[in-house]
N, C-alpha and C positions, 0 to 999 in steps of 0.2 A: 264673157261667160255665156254668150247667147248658146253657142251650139254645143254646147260641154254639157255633162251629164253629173250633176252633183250627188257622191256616195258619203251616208250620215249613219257616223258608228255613235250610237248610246252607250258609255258607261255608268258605272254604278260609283266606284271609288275614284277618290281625287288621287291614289297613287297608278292606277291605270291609265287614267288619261295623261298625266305627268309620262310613264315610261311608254306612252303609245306617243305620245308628240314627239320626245327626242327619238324614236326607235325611226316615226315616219321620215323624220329629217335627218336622221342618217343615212336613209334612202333615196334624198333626193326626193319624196313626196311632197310637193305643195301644199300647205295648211291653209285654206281660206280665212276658215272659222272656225274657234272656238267659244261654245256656252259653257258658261256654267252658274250653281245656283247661288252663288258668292263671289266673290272676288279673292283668288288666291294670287299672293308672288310666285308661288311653285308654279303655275302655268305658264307666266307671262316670263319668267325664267328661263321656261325650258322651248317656251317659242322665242327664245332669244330677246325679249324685247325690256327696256327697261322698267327697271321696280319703280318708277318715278314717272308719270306723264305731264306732257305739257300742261294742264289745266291749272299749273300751279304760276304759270308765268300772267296768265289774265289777271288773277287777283294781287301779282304782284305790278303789272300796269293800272290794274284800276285803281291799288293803294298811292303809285305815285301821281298820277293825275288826280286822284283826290286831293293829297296835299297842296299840289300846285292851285287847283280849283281852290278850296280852303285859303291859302295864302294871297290869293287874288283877291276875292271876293272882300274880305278883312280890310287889305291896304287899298283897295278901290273904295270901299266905303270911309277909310278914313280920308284919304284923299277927294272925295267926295265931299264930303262934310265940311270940310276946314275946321277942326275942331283943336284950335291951338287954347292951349290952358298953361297959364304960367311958363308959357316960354320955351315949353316942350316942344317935343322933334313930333310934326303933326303925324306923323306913323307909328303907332307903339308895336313893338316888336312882341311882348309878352302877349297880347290878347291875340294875337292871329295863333296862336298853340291852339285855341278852343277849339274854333271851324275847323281850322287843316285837321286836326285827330277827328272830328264829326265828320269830314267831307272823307278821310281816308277810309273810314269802316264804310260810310255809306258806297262811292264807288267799289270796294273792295271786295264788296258782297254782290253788287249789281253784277260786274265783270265778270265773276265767277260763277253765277249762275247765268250768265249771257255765253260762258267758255263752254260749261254744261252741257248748255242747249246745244250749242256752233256744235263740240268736239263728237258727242254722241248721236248728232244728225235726228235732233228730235226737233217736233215732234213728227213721230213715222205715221203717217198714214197707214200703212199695210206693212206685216210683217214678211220677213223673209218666206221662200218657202221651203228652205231646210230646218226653218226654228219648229220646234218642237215644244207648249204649254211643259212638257214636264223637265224642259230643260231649268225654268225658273222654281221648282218644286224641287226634287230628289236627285234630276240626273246628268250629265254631264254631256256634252256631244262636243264631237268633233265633223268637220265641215269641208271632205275636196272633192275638186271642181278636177275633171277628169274628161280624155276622151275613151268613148263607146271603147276602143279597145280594150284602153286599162283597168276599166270598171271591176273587172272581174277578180283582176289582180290585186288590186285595194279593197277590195270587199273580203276576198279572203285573207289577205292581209291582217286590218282589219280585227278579224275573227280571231287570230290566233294571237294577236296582242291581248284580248278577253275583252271584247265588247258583248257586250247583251245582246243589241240589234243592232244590227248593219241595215242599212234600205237606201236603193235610190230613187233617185229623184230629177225627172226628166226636165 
């Protein structure tokens, strides 16, 4: 994106940005980016991309290496200990439930707020310079990375989809 020239339409309504995304990509327009001040499935829909992200797979490894972790820790300390009483089998099966369910919340929460971090590429230093403070407030942007020729054509583009502001951005 170095020598591309990025053009950032503002809308107001979440159904304008919804039929400005399928409209651009029916065109063959590039979407880089889209803001907006929530998180809607109608966007992430209509950029094609799933209602489900990966960040759900972190907390489902960090729940299973908990348990595993939990389950160690348990039968390494009974093992450990030698703690034979009347004859019993020195590993009891029933108390390792306690730690693995402790150690499954505790990884499951780490990992996923470690997926967080990873997947949303925080924490940012400096923000983009197509983001816009009023994108996280009231309004909605869209974000393509274009050469100098077509700028003009996607700006008016653009416009007649009903964006507020068009502006680019060198």
């Amino acid at each position: 994106m170095d020598n591309q020239t990025a053009v950032v339409g503002t809308f107001e309504k979440i159904e304008e940005v919804e039929k400005a995304i399928r409209r651009l990509r029916a065109e063959n327009i590039p979407i880089n980016s889209v803001y907006s001040p929530f998180h809607s499935s109608e966007i992430r829909e209509a950029l094609g991309e799933p209602s489900l992200g990966p960040g759900r797979f972190f907390t489902l490894f960090g729940a299973i290496a908990g348990i595993a972790t939990g389950i160690f820790l348990a039968v390494y300390t009974a093992a450990q200990w030698r703690f034979i009483v009347g004859g019993k089998y020195p590993i009891p099966y029933v108390p390792t439930v306690i730690p693995a369910f402790e150690f499954l919340i505790l990884f499951a929460v780490f990992f996923s707020l470690g997926g967080m971090l990873w997947l949303n590429k925080m924490p940012k230093r400096r923000l983009s310079k197509t983001y816009d403070k009023r994108f996280s407030q009231d309004l909605f942007g869209i974000v393509v990375y274009c050469s100098a020729s077509d700028c003009d054509g996607i700006e008016a583009r653009m416009e007649q989809l009903g964006a507020r502001e068009v502006r680019r951005i060198e």
